[in-house]
N, C-alpha and C positions, 0 to 999 in steps of 0.2 A: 608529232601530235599537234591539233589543231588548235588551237588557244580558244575555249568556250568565250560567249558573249558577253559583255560589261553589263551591267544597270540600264543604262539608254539603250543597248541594243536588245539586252531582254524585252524593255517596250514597244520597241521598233517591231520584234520578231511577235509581240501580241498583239500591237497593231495590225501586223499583216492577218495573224492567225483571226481577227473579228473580221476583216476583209474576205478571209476564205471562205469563212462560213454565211456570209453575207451576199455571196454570190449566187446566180439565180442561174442552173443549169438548164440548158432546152428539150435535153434530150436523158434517156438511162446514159446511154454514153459520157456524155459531159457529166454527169451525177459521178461515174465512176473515178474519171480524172481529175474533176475539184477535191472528192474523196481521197485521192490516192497523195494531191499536192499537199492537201490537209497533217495529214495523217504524217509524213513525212516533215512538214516543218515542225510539226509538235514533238517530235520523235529524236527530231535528229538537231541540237543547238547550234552545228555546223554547216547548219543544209546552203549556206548562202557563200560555203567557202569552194571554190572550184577544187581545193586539194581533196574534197572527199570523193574518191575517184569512182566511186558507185554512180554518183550522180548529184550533182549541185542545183542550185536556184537560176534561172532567168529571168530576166524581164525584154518584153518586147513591147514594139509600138507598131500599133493598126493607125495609118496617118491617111485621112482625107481631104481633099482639099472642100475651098469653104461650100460647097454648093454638095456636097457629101457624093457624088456621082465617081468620083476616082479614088483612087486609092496606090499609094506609094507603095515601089516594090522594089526590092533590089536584089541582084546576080549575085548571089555569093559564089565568090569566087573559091573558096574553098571548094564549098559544099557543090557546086555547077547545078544551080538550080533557084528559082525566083522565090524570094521570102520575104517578110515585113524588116525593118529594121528590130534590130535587137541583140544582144550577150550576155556576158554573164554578170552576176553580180559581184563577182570579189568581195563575199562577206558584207557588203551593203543587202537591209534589210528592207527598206525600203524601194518595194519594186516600183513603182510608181518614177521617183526617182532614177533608177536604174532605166528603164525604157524610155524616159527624157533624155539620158546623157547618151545611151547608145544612140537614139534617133539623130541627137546633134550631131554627134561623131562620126554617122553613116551617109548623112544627106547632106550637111550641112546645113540644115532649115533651124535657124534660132529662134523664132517666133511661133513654136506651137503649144496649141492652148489643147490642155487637158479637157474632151469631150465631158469625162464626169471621173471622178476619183477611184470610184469604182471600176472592179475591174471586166473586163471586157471577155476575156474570155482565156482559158487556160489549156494546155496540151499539154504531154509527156512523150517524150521523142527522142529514139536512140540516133547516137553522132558517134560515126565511124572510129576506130584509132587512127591515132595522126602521128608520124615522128614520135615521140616519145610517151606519150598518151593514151593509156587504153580508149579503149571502145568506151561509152559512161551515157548516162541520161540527162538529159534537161527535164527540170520542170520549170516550164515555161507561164511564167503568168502575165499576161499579154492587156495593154490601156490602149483606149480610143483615144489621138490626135485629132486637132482639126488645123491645121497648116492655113499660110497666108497663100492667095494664088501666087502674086508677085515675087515671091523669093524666089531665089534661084537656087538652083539642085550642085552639091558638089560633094562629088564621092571620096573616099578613102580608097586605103590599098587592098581591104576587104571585100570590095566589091568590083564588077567587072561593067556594071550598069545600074546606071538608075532609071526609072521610068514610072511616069503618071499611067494607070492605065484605068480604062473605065472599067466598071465591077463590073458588066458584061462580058469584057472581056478577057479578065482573068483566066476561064478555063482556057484559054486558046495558049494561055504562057504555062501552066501549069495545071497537074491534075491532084496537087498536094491537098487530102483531104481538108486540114488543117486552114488552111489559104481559103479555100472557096467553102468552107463552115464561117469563117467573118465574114468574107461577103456576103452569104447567108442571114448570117446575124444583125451585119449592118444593115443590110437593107428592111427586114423586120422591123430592127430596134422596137423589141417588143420583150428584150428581158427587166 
């Protein structure tokens, strides 16, 4: 059984839920996924524990550097495919927080500044079974970075590469709808 939220995390978990609803979708599409994460945190007081094996909370980070023209990608080595920094939350409600620490832990870039608190953009995405772990969902709720240019980039065992690459060039690494919808977005910045 999952041990329900404390006091501070019931605020945490309605913090987030006034961030969901605060969110500005661009498309019906996007309408449906902020809907669908919505609905799901309110629903579910576990949604931020990975043991709920339907499907848990993420957070990820869309990281640019400062002139906003690239955008940080990394090879998940798991998954063999280019994606933003990001995991899961372990019960941390606080996604904001959660896609700060993954980003550390993935790039090693310590100096990024939250673009705006708000959130950036959100996706719902099945992740294969693995070893001992069903097949399950992320709901992913994803923050704008803006990184220092001068750090230096250093991976974890998660990943198989890092790379800067410019938002034009993304489709050429990937055709993950998801991936090139932030590009999309960022380059707009019109939500």
């Amino acid at each position: 059984m999952i041990t329900p939220q404390n006091n501070c995390g019931e605020a945490v978990r309605q913090s987030l839920l006034d961030n969901l609803r605060q969110y500005r979708p661009i498309d019906a599409a996007d309408t449906d996924r902020a809907r669908e994460i919505l609905e799901f945190v309110a629903r579910e007081p576990e949604c931020a524990d990975r043991r709920h094996t339907r499907g848990h909370l993420t957070g990820s980070a869309w990281i640019v550097n400062q002139r906003g023209s690239e955008v940080l990608l990394l090879h998940h080595r798991k998954l063999r495919k280019w994606l933003q920094p990001g995991g899961h939350a372990d019960g941390e409600m606080n996604l904001l927080a959660v896609a700060l620490r993954e980003a550390h832990e993935e790039t090693g870039l310590m100096t990024l500044t939250p673009w705006t608190s708000s959130i950036f953009d959100v996706d719902i995405h099945s992740i294969p079974a693995h070893n001992d772990e069903p097949e399950h969902l992320h709901y992913d709720v994803r923050f704008a970075f803006v990184a220092q240019d001068a750090e230096p980039l250093c991976s974890n065992e998660e990943s198989n590469s890092l790379r800067w690459v410019p938002l034009e060039r993304v489709r050429e690494l990937t055709d993950e709808e998801s991936l090139l919808r932030m590009c999309r977005k960022w380059k707009e910045r019109a939500y």
